[in-house]
ZADREN-886919 format. One line per field, with one value per residue (C-alpha): residue number from 1; residue in one letter; x, y, z. Coordinates in pm, whole numbers, padded with zeros to 5 digits. Example, Ala and Ser with C-alpha at 12.3 -4.5 7.8 and 13.67 -1.06 7.14 Angstrom:
2
resi: 1; 2 $
resn: A; S $
east: 01230; 01367 $
north: -00450; -00106 $
up: 00780; 00714 $
END
This chain:
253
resi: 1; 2; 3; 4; 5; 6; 7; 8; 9; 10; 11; 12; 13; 14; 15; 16; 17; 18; 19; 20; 21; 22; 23; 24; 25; 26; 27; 28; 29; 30; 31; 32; 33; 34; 35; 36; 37; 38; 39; 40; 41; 42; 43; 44; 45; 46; 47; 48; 49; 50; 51; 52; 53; 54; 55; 56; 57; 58; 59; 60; 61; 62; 63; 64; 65; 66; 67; 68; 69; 70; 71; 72; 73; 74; 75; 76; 77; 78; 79; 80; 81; 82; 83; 84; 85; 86; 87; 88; 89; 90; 91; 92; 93; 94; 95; 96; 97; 98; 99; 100; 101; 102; 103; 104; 105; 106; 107; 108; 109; 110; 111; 112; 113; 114; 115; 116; 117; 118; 119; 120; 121; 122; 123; 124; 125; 126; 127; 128; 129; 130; 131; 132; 133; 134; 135; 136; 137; 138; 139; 140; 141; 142; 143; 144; 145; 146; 147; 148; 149; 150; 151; 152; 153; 154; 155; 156; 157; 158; 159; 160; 161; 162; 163; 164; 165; 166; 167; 168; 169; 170; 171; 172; 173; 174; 175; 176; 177; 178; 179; 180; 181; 182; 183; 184; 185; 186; 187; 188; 189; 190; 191; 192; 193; 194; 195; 196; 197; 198; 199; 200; 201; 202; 203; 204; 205; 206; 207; 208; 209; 210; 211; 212; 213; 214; 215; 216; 217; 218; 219; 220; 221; 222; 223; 224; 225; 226; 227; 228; 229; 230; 231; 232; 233; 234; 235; 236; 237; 238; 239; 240; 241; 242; 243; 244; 245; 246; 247; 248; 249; 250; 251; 252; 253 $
resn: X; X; X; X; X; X; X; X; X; X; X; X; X; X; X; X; X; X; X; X; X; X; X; X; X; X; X; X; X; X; X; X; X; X; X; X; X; X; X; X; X; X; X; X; X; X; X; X; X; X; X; X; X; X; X; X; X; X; X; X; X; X; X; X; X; X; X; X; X; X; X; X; X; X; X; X; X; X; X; X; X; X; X; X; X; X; X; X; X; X; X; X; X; X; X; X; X; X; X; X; X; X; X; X; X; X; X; X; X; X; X; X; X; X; X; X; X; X; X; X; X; X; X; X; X; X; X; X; X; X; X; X; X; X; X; X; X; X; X; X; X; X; X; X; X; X; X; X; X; X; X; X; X; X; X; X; X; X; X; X; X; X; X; X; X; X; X; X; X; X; X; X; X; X; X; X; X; X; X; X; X; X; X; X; X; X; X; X; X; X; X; X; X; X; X; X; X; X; X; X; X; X; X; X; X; X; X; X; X; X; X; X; X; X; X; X; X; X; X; X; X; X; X; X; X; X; X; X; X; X; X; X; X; X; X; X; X; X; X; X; X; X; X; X; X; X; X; X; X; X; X; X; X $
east: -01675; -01678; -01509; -01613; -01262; -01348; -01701; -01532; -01443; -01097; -01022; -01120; -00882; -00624; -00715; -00709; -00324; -00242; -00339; -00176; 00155; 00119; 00038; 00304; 00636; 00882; 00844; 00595; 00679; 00445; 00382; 00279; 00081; -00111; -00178; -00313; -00494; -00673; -00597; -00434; -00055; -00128; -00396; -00199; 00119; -00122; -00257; 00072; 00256; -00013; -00018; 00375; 00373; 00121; 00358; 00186; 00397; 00745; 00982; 01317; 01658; 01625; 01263; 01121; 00947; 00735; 00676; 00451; 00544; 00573; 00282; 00083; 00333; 00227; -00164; -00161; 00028; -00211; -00502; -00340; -00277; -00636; -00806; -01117; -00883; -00678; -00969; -01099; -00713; -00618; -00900; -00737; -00389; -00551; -00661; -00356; -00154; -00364; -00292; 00075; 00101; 00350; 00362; 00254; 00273; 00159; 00390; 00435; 00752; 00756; 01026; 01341; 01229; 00954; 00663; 00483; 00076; -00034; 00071; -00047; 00138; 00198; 00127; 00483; 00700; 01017; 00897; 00998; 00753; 00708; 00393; 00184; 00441; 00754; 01034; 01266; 01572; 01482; 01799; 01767; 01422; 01216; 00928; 01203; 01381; 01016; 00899; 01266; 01265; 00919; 01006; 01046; 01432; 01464; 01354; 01500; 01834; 01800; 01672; 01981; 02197; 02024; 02086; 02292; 02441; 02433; 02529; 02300; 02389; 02671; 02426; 02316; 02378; 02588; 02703; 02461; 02597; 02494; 02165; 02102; 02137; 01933; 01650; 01693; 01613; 01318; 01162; 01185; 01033; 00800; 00836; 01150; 01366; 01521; 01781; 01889; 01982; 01816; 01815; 02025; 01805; 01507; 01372; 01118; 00941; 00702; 00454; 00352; -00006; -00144; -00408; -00512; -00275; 00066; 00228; 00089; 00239; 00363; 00250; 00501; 00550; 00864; 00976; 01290; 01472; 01439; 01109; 01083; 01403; 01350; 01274; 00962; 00871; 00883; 00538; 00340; 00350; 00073; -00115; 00011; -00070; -00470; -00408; -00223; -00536; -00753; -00554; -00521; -00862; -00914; -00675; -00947; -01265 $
north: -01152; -00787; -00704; -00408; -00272; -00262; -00085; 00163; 00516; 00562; 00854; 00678; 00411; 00668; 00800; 00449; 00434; 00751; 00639; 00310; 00497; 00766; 00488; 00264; 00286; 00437; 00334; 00089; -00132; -00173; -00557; -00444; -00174; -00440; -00659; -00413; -00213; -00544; -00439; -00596; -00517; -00291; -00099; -00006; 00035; 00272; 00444; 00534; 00653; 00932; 01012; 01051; 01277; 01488; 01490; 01301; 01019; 01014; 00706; 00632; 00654; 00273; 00364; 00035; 00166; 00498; 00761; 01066; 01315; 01695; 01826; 01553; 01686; 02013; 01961; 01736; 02039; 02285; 02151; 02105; 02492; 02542; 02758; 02526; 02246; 02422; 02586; 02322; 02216; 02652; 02582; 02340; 02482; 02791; 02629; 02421; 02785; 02931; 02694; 02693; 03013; 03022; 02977; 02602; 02496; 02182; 02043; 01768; 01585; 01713; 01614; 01601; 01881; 02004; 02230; 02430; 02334; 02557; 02799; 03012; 03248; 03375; 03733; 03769; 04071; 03799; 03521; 03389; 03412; 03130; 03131; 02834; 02647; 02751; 02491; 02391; 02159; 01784; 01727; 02073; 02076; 01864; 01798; 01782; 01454; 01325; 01259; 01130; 00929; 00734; 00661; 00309; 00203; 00218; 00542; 00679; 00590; 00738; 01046; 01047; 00989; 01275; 01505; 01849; 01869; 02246; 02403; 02690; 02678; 02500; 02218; 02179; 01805; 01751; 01393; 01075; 00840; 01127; 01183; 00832; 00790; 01085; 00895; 00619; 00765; 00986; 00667; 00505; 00811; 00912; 01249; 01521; 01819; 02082; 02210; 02516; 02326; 02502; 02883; 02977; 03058; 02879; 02565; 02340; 02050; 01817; 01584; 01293; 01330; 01005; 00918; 00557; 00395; 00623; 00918; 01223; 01499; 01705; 01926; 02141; 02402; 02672; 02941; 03146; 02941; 03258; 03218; 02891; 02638; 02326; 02124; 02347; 02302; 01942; 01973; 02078; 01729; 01616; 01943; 01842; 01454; 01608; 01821; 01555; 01319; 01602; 01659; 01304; 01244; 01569; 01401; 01122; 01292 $
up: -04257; -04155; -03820; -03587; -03703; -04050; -03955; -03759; -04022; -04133; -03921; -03622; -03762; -03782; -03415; -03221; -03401; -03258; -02928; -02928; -02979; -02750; -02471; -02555; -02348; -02626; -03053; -03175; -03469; -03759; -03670; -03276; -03430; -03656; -03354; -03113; -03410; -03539; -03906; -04172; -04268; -04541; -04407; -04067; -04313; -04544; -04273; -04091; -04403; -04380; -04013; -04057; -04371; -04158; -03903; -03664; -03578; -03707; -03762; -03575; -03786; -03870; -03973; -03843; -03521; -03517; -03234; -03153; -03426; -03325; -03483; -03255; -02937; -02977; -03071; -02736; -02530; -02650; -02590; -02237; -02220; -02359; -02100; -02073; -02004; -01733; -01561; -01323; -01249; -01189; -00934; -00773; -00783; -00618; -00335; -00281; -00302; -00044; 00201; 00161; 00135; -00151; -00562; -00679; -01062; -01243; -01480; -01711; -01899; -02282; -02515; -02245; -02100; -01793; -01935; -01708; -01781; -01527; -01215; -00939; -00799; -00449; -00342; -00176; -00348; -00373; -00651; -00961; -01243; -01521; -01740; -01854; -02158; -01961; -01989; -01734; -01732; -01566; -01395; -01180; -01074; -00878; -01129; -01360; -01119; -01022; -01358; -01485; -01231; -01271; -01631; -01777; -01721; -02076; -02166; -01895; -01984; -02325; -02222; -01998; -02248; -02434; -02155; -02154; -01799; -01742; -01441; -01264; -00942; -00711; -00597; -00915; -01027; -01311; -01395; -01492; -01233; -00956; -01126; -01111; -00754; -00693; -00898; -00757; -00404; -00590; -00676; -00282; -00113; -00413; -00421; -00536; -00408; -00539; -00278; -00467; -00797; -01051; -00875; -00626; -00295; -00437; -00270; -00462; -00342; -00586; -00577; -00871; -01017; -01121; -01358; -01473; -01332; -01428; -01354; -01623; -01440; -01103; -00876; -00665; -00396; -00415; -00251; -00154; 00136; 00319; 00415; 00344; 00415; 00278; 00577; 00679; 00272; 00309; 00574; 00247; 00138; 00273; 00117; -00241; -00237; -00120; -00472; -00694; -00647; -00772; -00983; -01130; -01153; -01386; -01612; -01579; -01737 $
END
């Protein structure tokens, strides 16, 4: 007998697989992929052989577990960049900067790295200017430390052990065991610093953005810490939690 499955067109097939990865918490094997797909073996196996030649997933060096492939990272970050996509969340990033009084950004974890989705900046002379798909290291920022630090154990010990400590300024944090008990303390008070780590006489204070149920992203205040020390940048906090659940909820729709 006919399932909805095997009513449903191939390409939606193809999509729903594509979304089962991306959701999952690090590689899917080809027998989790056939239970949560509803498909037999050779159909899912079929299927993914041509998502991955597309470059749409890709599999790990053993080749028994697959992941999001690059081509499906970067059709996923620029429809994020897209300016119909960013426009409602600019809006609300505008606001959020004219209360503060200083630049904000929206950012999101790509590949080991922090890409900046979106960003609006202050009128003051003294600022640092990053456009929309900027990258930023994770383990010098506070987005960067925020959304390390709400990852799965797992996957955040491999992108750990993936990580390049460089060194920008002298707070900047440069050893995994230090970096761990940084996250660690991230993940009790919920929200990140960054006390001069990644520029020297640049404070940064962020803010998870939450969407279904997990963590998609980062809002954040900076400034120089001559006009704004860290401890007066820590009052916006209640300012970007107002924006993070507008924020979350665009993610939503």
């Amino acid at each position: 007998m006919a399932t909805k499955l095997d009513r449903t067109p191939p390409l939606l097939r193809a999509f729903a697989l594509l979304e089962h990865v991306v959701h999952a918490d690090g590689a899917v094997s080809l027998l989790e992929l056939t239970e949560l797909a509803g498909l037999p073996k050779p159909t899912v196996y079929r299927m993914l052989n041509v998502l991955e030649n597309a470059g749409l997933l890709q599999r790990e060096p053993e080749g028994r577990r697959v992941t999001a492939g690059p081509r499906l990272a970067r059709f996923a970050l620029d429809a994020l960049l897209s300016e119909a996509v960013r426009a409602p969340r600019h809006a609300i990033l505008k606001r959020l900067a004219q209360e503060v009084g200083e630049t904000v950004n929206l950012t999101m974890l790509d590949r080991g790295e922090v890409v900046y989705l979106d960003r609006v900046e202050t009128a003051w002379p003294l600022r640092m200017t990053l456009v929309p798909g900027s990258r930023v290291p994770l383990h010098c920022t506070a987005s960067g430390k925020l959304l390390l630090a709400m990852l799965s154990a797992v996957r955040r010990k491999r992108v750990i052990a993936e990580m390049t400590f460089e060194r920008f300024t002298d707070n900047t944090i440069v050893d995994a065991k230090h970096l761990e008990r940084e996250l660690a303390a991230i993940r009790k008070a919920g929200m990140a610093t960054d006390n001069e780590e990644y520029l020297a006489g640049l404070v940064c204070v962020a803010a998870p953005v939450t969407a279904a149920g997990r963590i998609v992203a980062c809002v954040a205040v900076h400034a120089p810490v001559a006009r704004m020390p860290l401890a007066r940048a820590l009052l916006h906090l209640p300012a970007l939690h107002v924006a993070a659940t507008a924020l979350g909820k665009s993610f939503e729709t």
